[in-house]
C-alpha positions as CSV (number, residue, x, y, z in Angstrom):
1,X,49.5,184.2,106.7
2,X,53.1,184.7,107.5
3,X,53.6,182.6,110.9
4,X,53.4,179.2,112.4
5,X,51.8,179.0,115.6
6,X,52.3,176.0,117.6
7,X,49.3,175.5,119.7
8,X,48.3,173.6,123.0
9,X,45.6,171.1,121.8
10,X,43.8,171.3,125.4
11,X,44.2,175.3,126.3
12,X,44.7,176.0,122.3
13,X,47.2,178.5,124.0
14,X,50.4,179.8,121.5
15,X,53.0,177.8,123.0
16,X,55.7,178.9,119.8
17,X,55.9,180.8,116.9
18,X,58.0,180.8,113.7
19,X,58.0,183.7,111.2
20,X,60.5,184.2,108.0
21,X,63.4,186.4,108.8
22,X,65.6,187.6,105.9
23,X,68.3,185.5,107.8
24,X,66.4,182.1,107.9
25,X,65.5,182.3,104.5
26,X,69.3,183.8,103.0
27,X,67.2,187.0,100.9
28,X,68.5,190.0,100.6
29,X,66.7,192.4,103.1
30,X,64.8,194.6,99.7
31,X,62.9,191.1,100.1
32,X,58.9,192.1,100.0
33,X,56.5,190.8,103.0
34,X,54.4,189.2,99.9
35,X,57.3,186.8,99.0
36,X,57.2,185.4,102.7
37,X,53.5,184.4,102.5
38,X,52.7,181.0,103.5
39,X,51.1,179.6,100.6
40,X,50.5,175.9,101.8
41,X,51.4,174.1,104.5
42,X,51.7,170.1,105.8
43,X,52.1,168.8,109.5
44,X,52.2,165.0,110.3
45,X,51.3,163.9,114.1
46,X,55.1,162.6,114.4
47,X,56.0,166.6,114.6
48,X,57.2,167.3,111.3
49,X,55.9,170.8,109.7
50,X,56.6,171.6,105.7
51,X,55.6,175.0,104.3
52,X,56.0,176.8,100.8
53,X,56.6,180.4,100.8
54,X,55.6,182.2,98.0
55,X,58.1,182.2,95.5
56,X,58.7,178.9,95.6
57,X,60.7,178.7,98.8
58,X,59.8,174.9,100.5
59,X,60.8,174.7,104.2
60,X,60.9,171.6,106.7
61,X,60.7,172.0,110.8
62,X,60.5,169.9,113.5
63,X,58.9,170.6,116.7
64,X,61.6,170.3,119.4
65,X,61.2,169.9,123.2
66,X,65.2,170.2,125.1
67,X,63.8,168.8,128.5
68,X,61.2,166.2,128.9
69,X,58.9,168.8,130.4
70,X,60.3,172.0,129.0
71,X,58.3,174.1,126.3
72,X,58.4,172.9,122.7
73,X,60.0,175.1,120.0
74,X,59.5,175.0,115.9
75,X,63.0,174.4,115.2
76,X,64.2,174.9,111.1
77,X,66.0,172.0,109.4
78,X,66.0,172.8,105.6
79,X,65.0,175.0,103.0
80,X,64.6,174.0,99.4
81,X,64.3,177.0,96.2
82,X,62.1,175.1,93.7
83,X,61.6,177.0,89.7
84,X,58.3,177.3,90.1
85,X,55.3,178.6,92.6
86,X,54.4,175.4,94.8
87,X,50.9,174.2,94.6
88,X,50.7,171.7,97.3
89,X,52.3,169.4,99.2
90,X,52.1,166.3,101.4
91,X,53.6,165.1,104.0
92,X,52.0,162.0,104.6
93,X,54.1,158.9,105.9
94,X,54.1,156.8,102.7
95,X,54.6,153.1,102.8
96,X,54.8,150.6,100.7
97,X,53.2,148.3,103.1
98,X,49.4,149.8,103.5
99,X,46.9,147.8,105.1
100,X,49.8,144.8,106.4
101,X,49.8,144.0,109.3
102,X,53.6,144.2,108.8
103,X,53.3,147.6,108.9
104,X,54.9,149.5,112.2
105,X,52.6,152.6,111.0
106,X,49.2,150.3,111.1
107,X,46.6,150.8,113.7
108,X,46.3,148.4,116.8
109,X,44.0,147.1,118.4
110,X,44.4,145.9,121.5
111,X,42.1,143.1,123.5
112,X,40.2,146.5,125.8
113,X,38.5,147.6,122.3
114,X,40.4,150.7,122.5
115,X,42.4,151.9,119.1
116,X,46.1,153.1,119.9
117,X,48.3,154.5,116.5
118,X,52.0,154.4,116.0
119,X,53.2,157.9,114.8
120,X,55.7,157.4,111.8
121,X,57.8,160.5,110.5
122,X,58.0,160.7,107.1
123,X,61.2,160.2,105.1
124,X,59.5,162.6,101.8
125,X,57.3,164.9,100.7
126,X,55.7,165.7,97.9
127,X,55.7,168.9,96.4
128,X,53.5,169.8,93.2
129,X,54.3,173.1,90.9
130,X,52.5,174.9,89.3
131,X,52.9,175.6,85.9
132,X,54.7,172.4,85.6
133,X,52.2,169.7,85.8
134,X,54.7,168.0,87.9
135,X,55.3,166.3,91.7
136,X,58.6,166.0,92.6
């Protein structure tokens, strides 16, 4: 694929879109269409979106809403080259506090039985190559 599509979860209607542009993504415009495949991608409930392109691009959105009832909008905030083709990536909320009830990203559960979750952004992401037997 070579889009993001930000959906409605009730209507699953296409409420934004983001595709690579030779001017988000600072290539030269003899670029290919095959280097701006999304190879994998990561999204965390907090609104944060990583994808690799191929090549080895790695970029990070956020979803962005201007008024409290206006439309949301992918909105770029970095782009990273890496050496190598990414294989995968996460971009889980890591904490050094699983399972505590310290923890501000823990479940709760309140005295009605119902379950309510705290969404956390994450500060990282990991990013493993291929060809590299590494995560960076």
């Amino acid at each position: 694929e070579s889009e993001i599509r930000l959906l409605d979860a009730s209507s699953l209607q296409c409420i934004d879109t983001w595709s690579p542009s030779t001017t988000d993504l600072m290539m030269d415009s003899s670029s290919s269409m095959a280097t701006r495949l999304v190879t994998v991608a990561a999204a965390t409930e907090s609104g944060q979106i990583v994808i690799a392109l191929r090549g080895g691009l790695l970029l990070y959105f956020i979803i962005t809403q201007e008024e409290s009832q206006g439309p949301c909008k992918i909105t770029l905030v970095e782009k990273q080259k890496l050496q190598r083709e990414i294989s995968c990536i996460d971009l889980n909320p890591f904490s050094s506090l699983q399972n505590s009830t310290n923890d501000p990203s823990a479940m709760d559960i309140d005295t009605t039985g119902t379950t309510t979750a705290i969404t956390k952004k994450s500060s990282m992401v990991a990013v493993g190559l291929w060809d590299d037997f590494t995560v960076r």
